[in-house]
MARPA-902377 format. One record per residue: residue in three letters; x, y negated, z of N, C-alpha, C, CB in turn. Coordinates in steps of 0.02 Angstrom, whole numbers, plus 50000, padded with zeros to 5 digits. Glycine has a CB too. Example, Ala and Ser with C-alpha at 12.3 -4.5 7.8 and 13.67 -1.06 7.14 Angstrom:
Ala506605028450390506155022550390506605016550390505655022450452/Ser506425011250354506845005350357506454999850394507045003050286/
//
This chain:
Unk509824896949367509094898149362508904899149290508704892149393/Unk508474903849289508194908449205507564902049183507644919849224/Unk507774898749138507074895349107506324901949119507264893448998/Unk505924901849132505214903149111505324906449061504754897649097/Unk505154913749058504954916648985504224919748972505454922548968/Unk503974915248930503324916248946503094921548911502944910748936/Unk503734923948875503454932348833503504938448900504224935548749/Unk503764936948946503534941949005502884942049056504064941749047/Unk502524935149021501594937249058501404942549025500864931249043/Unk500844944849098500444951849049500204950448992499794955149079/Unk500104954948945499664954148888498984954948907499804958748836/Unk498674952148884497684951348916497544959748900496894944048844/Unk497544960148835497194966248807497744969248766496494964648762/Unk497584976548750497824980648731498324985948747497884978448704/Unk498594991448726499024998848754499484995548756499145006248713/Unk499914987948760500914987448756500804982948849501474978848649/Unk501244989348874501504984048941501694980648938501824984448983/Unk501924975148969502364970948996503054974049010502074968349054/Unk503394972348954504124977048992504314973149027504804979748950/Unk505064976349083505494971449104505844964849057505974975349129/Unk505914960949072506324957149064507064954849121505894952849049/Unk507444957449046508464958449065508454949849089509264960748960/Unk508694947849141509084942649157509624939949100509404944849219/Unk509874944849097510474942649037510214941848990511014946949016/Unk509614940448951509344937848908508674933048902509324941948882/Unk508784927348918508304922848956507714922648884508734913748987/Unk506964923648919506534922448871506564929348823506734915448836/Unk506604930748832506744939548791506494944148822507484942848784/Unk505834949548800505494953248804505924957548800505044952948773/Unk505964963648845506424972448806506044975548839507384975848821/Unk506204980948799505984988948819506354991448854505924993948771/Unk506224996548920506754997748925506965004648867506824998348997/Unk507905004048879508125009248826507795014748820508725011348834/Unk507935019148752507765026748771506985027248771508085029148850/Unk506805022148811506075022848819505465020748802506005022348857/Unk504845023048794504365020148738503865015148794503845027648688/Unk503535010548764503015006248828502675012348846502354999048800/Unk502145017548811501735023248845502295028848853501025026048797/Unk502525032848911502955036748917502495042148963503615033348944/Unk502835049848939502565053448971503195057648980501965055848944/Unk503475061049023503865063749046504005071249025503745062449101/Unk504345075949004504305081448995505015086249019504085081348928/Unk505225085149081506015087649081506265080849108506395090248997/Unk506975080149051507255073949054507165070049004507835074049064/Unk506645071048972506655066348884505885063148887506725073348792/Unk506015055748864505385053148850505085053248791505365047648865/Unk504485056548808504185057348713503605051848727503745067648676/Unk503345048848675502725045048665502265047848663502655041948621/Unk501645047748680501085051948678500725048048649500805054648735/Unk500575050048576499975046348533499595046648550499775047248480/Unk499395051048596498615050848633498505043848685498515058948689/Unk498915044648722498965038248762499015032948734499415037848800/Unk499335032248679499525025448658498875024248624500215024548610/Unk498215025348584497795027848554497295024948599497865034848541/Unk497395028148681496845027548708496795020948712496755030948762/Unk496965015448726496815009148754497055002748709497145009048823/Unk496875005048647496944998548575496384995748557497205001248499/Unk496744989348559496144985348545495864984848472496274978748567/Unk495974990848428495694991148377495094995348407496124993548320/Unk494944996948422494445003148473493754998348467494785004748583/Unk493194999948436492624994848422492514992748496491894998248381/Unk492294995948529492144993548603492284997248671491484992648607/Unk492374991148722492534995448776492465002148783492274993648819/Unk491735006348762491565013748785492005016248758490935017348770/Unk492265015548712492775018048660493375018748677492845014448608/Unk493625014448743494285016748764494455020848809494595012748779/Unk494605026248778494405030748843495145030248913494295040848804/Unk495545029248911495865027848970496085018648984496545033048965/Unk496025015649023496385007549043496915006948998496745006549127/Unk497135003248974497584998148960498204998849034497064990048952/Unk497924997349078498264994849140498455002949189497614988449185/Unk498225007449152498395013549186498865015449133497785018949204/Unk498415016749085498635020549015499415020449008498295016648944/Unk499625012349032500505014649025500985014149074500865010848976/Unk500685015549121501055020249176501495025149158500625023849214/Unk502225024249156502605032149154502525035749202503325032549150/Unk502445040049168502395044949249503315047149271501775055249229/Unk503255048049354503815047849382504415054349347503595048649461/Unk504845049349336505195055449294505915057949344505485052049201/Unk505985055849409506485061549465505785066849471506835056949571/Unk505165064949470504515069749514504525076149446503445063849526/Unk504585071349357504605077449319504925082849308504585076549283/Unk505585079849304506335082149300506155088949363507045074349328/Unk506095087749425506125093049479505355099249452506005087949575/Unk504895094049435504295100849413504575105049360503495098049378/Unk505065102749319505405103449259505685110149307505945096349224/Unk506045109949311506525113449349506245120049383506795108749401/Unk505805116949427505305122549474505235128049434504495120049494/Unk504815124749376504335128649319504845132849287503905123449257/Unk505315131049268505875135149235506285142149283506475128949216/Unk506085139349355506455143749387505905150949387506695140449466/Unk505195147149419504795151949424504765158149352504135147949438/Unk505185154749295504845159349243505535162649236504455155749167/Unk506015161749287506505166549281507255166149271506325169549237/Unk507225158049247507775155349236508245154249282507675150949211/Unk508925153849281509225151649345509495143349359509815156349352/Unk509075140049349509125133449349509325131049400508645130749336/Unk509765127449404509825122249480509755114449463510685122949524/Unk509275113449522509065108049505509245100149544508435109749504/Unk509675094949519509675089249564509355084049562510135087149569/Unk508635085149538508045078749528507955075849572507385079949513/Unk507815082049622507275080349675507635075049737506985088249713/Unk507315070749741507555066349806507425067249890507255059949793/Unk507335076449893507355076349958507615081249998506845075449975/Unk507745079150057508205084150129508145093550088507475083550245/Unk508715096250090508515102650072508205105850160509285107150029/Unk508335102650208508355104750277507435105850282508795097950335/Unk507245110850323506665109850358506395105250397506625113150385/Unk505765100750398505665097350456505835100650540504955095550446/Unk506015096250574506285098950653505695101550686506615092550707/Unk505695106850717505225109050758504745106250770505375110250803/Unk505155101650808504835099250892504115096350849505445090950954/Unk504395092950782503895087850729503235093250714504395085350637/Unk503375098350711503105103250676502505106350713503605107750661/Unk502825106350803502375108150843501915101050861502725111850902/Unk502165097650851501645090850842500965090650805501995085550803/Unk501195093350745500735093750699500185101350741501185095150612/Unk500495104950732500005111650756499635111050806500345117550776/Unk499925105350878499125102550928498865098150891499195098451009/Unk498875093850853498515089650823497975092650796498835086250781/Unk498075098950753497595102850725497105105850782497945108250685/Unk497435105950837496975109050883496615103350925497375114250930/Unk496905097550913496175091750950495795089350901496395084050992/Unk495185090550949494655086350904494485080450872494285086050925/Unk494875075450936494905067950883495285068550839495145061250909/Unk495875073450815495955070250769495645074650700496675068350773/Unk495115078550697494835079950646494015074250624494755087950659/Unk494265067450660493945063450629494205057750588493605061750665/Unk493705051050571494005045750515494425043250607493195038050452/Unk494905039750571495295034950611495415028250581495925037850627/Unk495505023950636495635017150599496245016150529495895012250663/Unk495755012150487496275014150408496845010550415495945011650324/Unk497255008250427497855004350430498175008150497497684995550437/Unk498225016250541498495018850549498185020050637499075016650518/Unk498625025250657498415027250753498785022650780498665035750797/Unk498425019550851498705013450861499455015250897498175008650906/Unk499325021750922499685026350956500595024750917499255034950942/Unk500345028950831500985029050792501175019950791500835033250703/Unk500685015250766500795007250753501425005450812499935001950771/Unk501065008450880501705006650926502245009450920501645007550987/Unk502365017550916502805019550901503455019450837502555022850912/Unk502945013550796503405012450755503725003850757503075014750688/Unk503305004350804503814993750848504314995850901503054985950918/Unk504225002350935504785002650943505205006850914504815002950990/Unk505325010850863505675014250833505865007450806505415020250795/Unk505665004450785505974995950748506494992950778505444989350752/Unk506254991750834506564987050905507444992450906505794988651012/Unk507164998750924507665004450940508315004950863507075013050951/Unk508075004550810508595006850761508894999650742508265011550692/Unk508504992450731508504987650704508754979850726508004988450690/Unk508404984150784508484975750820507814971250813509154970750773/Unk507374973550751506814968350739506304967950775506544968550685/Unk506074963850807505504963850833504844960550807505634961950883/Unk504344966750818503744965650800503144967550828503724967350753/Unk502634964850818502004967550829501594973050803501704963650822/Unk501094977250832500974980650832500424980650741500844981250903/Unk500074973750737499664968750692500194968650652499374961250720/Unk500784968850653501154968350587501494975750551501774963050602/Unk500894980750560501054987550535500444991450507501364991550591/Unk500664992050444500214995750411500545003250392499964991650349/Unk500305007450403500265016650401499935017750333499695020950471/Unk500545021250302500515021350239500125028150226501205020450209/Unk500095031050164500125039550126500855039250090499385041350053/Unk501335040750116502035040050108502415032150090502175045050052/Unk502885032250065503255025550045503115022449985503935026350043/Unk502915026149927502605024249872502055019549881502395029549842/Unk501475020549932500855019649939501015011749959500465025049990/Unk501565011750038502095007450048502074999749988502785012750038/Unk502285003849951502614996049895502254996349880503154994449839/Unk501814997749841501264995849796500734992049835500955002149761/Unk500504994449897499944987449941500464981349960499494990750037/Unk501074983649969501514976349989501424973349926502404976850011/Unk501544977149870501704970449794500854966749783501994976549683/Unk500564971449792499494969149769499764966249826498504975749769/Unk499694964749900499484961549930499744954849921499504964049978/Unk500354952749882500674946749879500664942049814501304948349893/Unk500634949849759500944945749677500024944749646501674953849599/Unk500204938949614499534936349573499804938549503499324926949578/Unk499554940549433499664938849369500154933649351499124937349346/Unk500774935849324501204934949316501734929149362501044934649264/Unk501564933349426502124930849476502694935749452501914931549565/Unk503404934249448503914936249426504504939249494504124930149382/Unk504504946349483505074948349547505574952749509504704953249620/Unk506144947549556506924950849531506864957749562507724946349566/Unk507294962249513507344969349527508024970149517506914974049486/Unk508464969949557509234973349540509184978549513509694974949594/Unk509424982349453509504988649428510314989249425509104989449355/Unk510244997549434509955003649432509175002749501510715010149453/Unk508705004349471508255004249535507855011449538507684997449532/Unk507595011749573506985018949593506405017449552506655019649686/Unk506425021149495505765021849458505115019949473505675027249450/Unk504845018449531504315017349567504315010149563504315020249634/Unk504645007449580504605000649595504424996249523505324998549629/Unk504644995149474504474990649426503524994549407505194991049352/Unk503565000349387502805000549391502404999449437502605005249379/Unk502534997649522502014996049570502124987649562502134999849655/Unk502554985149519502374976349528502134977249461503064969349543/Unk501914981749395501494978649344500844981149347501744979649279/Unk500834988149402500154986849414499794981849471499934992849424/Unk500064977349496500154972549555500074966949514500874972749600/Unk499884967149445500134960949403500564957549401499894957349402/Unk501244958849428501814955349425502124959449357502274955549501/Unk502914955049358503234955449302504074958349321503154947949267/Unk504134962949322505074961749358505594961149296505434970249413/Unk505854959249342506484955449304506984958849321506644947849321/Unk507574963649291507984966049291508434962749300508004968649257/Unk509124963649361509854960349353509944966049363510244954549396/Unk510564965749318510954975249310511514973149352511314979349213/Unk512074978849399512544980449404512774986749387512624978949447/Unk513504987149387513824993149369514274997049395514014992649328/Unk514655002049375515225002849437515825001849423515275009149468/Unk515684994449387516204989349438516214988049492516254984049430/Unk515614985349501515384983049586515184986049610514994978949608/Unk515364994849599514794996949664514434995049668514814996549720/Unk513704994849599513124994249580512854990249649512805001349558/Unk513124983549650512974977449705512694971649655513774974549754/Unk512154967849647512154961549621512334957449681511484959749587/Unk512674954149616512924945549671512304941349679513604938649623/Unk512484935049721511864928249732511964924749656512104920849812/Unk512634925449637512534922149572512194926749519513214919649546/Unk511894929849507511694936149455510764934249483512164947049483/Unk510614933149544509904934249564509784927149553509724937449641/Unk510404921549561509994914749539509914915349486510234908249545/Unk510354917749445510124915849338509664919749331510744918049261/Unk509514924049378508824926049350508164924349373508774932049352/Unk508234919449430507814913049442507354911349387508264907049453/Unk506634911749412506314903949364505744899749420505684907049269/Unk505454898049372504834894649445504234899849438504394884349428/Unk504204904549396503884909349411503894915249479503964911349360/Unk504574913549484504854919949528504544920449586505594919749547/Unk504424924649628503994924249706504324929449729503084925249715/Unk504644933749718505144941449764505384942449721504844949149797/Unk506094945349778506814949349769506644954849800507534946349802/Unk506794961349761506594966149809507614968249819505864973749769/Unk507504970149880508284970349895508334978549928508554963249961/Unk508604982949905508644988649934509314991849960508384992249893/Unk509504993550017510374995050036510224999950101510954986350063/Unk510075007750093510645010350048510205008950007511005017550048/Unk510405010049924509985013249866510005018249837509975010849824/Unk509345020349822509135025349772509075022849687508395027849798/Unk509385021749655509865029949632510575027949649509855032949530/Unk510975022849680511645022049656512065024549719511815014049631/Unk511645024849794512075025449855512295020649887512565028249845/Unk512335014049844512735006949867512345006049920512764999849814/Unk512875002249982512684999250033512984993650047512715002650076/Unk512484987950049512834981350050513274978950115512304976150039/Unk513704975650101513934974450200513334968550228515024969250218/Unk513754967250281513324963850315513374957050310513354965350373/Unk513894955750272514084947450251513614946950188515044945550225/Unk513554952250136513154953850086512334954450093513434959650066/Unk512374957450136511454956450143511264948650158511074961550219/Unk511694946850229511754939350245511474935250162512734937450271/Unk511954932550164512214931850074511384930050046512654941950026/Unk511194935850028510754938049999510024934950021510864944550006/Unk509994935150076509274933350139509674925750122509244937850255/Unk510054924050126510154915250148509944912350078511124912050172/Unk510074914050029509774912549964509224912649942509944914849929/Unk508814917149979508144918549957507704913649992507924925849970/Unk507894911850060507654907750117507714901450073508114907950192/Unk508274899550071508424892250034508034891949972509234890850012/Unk507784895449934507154893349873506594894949889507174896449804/Unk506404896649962505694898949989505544904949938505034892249986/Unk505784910049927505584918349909505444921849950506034922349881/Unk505034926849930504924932249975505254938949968504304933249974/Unk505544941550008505964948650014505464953150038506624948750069/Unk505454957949975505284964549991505874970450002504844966549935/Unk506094973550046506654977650073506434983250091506994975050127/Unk506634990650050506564993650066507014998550115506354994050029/Unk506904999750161507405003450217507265010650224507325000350294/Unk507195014450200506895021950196507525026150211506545024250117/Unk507965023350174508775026250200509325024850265509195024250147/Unk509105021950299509175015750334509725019450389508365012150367/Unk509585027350418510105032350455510545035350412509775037950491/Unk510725035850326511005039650289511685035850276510585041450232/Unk511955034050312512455030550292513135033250299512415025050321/Unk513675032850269514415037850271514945034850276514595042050214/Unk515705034750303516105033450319516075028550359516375033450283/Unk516335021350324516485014250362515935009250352517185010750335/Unk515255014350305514855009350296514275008650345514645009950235/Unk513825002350345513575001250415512644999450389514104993350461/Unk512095000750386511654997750369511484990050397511245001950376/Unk511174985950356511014979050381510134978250381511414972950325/Unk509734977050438509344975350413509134965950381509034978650456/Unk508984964650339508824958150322508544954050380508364958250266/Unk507944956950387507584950450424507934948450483506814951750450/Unk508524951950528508874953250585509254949350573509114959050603/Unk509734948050506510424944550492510274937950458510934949150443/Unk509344936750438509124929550419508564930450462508974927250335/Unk508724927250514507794928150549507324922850511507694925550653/Unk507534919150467507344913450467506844915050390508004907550473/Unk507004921550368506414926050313505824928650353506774933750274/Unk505854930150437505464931150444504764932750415505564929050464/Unk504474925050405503624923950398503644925850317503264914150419/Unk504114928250271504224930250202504544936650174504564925750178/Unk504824939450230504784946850229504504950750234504954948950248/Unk504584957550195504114964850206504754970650201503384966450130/Unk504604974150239504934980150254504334987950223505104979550353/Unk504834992150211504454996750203504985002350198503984995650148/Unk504735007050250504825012250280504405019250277504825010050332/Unk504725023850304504445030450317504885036950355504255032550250/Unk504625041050373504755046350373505275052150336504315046750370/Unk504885051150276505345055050222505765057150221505515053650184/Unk506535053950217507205054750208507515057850263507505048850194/Unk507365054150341507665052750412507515059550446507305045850455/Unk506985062350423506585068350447506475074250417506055066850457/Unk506715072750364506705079650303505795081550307507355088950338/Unk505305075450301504755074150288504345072650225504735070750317/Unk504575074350174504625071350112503595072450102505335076750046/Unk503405078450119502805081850093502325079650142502845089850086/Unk502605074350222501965075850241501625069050234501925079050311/Unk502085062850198501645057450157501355052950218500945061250106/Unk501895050250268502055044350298502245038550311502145044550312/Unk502235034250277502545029550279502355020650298502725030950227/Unk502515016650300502305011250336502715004150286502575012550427/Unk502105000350299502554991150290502214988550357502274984150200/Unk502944983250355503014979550407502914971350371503744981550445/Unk502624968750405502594961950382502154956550419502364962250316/Unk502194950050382501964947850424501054947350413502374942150433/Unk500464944450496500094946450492499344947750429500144944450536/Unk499394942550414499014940050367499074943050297499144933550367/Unk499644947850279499834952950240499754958350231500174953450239/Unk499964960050314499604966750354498754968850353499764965350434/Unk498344961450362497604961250340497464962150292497294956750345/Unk497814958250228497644960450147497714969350140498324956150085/Unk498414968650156498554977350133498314981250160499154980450135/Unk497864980850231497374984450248496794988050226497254982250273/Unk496664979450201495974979150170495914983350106495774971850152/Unk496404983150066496414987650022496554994750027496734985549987/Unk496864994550093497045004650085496155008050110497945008850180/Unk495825004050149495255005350172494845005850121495055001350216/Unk494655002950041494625007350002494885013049983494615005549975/Unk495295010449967495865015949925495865021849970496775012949916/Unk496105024450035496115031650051495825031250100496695035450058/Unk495625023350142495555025350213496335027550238494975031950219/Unk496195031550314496645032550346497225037850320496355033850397/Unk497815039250324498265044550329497965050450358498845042550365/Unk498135055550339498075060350365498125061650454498455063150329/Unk497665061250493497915060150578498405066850579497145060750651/Unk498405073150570498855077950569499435074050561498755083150519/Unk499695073150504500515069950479500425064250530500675066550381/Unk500125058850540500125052150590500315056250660499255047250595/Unk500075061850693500255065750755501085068950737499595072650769/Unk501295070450676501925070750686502635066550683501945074250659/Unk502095060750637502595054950632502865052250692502295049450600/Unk502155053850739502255049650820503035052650847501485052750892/Unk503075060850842503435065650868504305061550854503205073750825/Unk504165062250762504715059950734504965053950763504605059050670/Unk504625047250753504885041150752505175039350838504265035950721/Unk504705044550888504795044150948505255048050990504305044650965/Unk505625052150934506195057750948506865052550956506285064250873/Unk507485057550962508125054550958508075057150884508775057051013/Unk509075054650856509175055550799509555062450777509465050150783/Unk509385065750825509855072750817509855077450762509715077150869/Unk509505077050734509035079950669509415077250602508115076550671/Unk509345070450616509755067450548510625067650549509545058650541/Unk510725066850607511655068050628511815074050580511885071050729/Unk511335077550604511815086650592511415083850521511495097850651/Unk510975082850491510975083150387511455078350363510135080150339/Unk511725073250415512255066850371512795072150384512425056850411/Unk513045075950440513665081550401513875084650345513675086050418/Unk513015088450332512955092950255513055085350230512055098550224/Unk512495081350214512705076350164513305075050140512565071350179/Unk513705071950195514245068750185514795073050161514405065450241/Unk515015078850188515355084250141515105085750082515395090150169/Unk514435085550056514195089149991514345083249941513315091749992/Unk514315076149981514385069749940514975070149922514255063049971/Unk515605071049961516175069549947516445075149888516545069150011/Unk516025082149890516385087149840516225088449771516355093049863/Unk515265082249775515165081249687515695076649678514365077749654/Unk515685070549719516085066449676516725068249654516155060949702/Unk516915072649716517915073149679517605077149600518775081849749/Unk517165083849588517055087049542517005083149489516615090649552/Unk516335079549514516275074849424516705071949398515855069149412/Unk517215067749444517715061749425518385068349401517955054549513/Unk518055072149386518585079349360518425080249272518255088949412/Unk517945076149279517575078349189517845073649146516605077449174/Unk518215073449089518335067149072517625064849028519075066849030/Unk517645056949027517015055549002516715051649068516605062548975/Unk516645055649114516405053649181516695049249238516315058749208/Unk516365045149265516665039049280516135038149360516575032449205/Unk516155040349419515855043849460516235038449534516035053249447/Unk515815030949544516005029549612515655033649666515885022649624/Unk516055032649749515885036049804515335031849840516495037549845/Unk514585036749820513925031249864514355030649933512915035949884/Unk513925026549963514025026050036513295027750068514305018350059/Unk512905029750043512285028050095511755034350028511975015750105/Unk511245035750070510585039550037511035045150025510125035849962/Unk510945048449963511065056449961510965059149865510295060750024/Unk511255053349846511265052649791512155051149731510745047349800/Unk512265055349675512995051849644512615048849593513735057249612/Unk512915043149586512685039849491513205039749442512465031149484/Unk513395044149412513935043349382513715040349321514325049149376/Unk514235037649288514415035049205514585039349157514985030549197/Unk513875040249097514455044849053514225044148990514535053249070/Unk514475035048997514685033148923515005035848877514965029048919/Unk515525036848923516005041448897516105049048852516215042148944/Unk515455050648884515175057448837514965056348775514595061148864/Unk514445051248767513855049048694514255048448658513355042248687/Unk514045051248612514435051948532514735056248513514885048148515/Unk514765059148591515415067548557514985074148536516075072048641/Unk515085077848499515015082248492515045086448562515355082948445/Unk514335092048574514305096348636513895101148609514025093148705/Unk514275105448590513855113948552513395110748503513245120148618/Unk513665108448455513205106648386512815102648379512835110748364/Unk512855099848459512335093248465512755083948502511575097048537/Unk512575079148461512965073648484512315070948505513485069248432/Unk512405068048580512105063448614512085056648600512285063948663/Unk511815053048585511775045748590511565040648647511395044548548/Unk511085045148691511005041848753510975048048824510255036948742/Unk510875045848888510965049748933510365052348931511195047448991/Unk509715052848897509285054448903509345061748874508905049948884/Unk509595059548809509885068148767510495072148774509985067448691/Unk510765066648818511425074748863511035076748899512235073648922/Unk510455072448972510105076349013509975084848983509435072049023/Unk509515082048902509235086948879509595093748843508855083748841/Unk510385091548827510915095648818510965101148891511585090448804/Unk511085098448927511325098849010510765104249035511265089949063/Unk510085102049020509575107449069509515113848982508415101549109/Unk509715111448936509545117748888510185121348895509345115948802/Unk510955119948894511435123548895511815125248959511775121048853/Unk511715121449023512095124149079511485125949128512685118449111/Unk510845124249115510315128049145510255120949213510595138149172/Unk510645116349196510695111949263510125103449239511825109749279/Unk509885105149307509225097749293509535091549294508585096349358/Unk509805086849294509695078349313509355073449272510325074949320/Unk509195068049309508815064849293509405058649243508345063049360/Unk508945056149191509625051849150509345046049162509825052949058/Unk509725039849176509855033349202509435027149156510685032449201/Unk508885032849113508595025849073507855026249135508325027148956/Unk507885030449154507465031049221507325026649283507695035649248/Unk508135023049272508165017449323508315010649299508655018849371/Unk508245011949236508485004949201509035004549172508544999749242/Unk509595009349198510185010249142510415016049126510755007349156/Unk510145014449036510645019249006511435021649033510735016348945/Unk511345027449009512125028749007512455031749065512485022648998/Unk511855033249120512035036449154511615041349185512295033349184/Unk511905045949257511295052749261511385051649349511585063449216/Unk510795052049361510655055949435510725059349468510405057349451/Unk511085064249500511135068949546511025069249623511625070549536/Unk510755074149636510485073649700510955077149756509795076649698/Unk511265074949798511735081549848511335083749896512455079249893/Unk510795083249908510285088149955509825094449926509725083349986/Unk510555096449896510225105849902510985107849909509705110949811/Unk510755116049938511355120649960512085117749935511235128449928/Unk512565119449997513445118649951513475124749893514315120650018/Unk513325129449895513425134449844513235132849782513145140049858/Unk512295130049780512075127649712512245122449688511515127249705/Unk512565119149727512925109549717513555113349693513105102149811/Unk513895117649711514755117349675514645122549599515545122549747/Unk514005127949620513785129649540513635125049479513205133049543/Unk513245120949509512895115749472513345113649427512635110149512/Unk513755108649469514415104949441514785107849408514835102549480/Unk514955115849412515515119049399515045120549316515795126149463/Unk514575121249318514125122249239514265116249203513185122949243/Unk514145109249251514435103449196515055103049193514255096549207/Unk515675104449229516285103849212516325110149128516795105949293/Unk516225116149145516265119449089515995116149034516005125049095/Unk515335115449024514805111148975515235105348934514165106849026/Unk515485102348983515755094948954516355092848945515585089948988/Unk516745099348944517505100648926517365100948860517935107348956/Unk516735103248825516925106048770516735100448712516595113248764/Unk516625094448747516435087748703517015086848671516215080648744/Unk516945084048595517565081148570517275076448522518095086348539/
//
């Protein structure tokens, strides 16, 4: 267990976030690497924006004077979401870029989903407001899509209908964390998550793994990073960015520990059908029922459905959670879109035939970055099991010389990489660790073996 570091409460006033705080350094404030507290995204490189940093100092005579929050102001903006606009923008102007930012299905949504949507447009109820916490219609359809993939059973009262999965974590973290309640974050993690617990007023706490372990934290790694601050583990398997999928003795593991110090698990399952070879998904609350009344799930559409755009998604939890995070989306947007809620129904209430035939492409496209990369020397490239993602290592690169330019972190090979082989990824200070890059295997086999075949050339020529 991590003594209390009381240099990771928010700061009352002024432009400096709350960074994470590393486990492996108890009582110790960091930045993360590479990266500035105000970050603005441009590609793959974080620059500081004096403007931002500017806007929300408390040298500023008075409030009128600040012209953006403190509490917004240093928000990074999503840098897989920049990296891919990065990319777009470059293609549209002519370039031949290929891009592996983006985190979603290259596949079309399935028909059948599609013609869902097109009567929806044609009934009238649903071109009105609908109840904000979702159609009671989809609420069921997603207790039993639960019951059907999971095993979990739930109520209809324990589902809230998101505006995709993002929307997801962020009312689960507000609905739970007070000012400086403290939640473990295993890294490598999904960019999203540590900024929806500091605007949630929480604090996360980083435990790193690597690929040693098949980017897995142990129970011993999540206790030392224990304090009596702590209130959630967010536990994610598969994951985004690393692929790791925990077994089922491992999730176990994991839920029995959290139970035994009364924590709450936030779990995200969004990947939950993407899984490859011998590996098996677990859900938590199923393999500890006994997290039950302290678990939250959060789900969607997105991934399972090659749905990424139509911004569905759901938490599951228990009731009295489900009421908070209501209460707040009913400001915040009101209802989902009933259109997308009429296709989600389609989706969640379909078979899985849709995702079978994309875990084929996946799983072949997965297996032919990795043999490629683990071809580069420098590169150090375990086999995900799960999501649709490689994380390779390339420590091994920084420092060398690459066409007149030496890298020091993965942030400035990224930026080597999209200026000299025309190829996008996202670099690993994005998720919390340096030193490594993102790639996505859901676009075409042709632009996935180009892609690679630009960094094999590219990064031969390091010395």
């Amino acid at each position: 267990m991590r003594p209390t570091a009381l240099s990771a409460w928010p700061r009352p006033v002024g432009g400096q976030r709350s960074a994470s705080v590393r486990a492996s350094e108890p009582g110790v404030e960091q930045k993360r690497p590479g990266w500035c507290p105000q970050t603005r995204v441009s590609g793959p490189s974080a620059v500081c924006d004096d403007a931002l940093m500017s806007a929300a100092t408390p040298s500023a005579s008075s409030p009128a004077d600040r012209r953006v929050s403190a509490r917004v102001g240093s928000i990074s903006e999503s840098a897989t979401l920049a990296v891919d606009a990065k990319a777009k923008a470059l293609k549209a102007a002519g370039r031949p870029v290929i891009g592996f930012g983006a985190g979603e299905p290259d596949f079309p949504t399935p028909g059948y989903i599609v013609e869902a949507a097109v009567e929806a447009c044609r009934t009238p109820k649903y071109h009105r407001y609908t109840p904000a916490g979702g159609l009671p219609e989809l609420k069921a359809a997603i207790v039993e899509k639960t019951r059907r993939d999971s095993g979990y059973e739930i109520e209809a009262a324990n589902v809230l209908v998101t505006n995709g999965g993002k929307q997801a974590i962020y009312e689960a973290f507000a609905a739970i964390l007070d000012p400086g309640d403290e939640v473990i974050v295993p890294a490598p993690y999904w960019t999203t998550y540590p900024e929806s617990i500091r605007l949630a007023g929480g604090v996360p706490v980083d435990v790193v793994a690597d690929e040693t372990t098949g980017y897995r934290v142990t129970v011993e790694q999540l206790e030392a990073a224990r304090t009596d601050r702590t209130k959630v583990v967010l536990f994610v398997s598969p994951s985004n960015p690393t692929g790791a999928v925990y077994s089922r003795e491992q999730v176990e593991a994991v839920g029995r520990w959290a139970a035994e110090h009364g924590l709450w698990v936030l779990t995200d399952e969004i990947y939950e059908h993407l899984v490859y070879g011998d590996a098996e998904f677990s859900s938590l609350p199923v393999e500890v029922p006994e997290l039950r009344d302290k678990c939250i799930i959060v789900n969607g559409v997105a991934k399972t459905y090659a749905m990424t755009g139509w911004r569905v998604g759901w938490v599951i939890a228990p009731k009295d959670v489900i009421k908070a995070a209501t209460n707040l989306q009913s400001h915040a947007t009101s209802n989902v879109s009933n259109v997308a809620q009429a296709a989600a129904i389609a989706a969640v209430s379909g078979d899985l035939t849709a995702v079978d035939e994309m875990k084929v492409a996946f799983d072949r496209r997965r297996k032919k970055m990795v043999q490629m990369l683990n071809e580069i020397d420098g590169v150090v490239c375990p086999e995900p099991e799960g999501a649709f993602y490689a994380y390779p290592s390339v420590k091994g690169l920084l420092g060398k010389e690459i066409r007149g330019k030496t890298p020091q972190s993965s942030v400035e090979l990224a930026e080597i990489i999209l200026e000299e082989a025309e190829v996008a990824v996202v670099p690993g200070e994005a998720f919390g660790t340096p030193g490594y890059l993102r790639l996505s295997y859901a676009l075409g086999d042709e632009d996935l073996v180009e892609g690679v075949s630009r960094l094999q050339k590219l990064l031969a020529e390091a010395k």
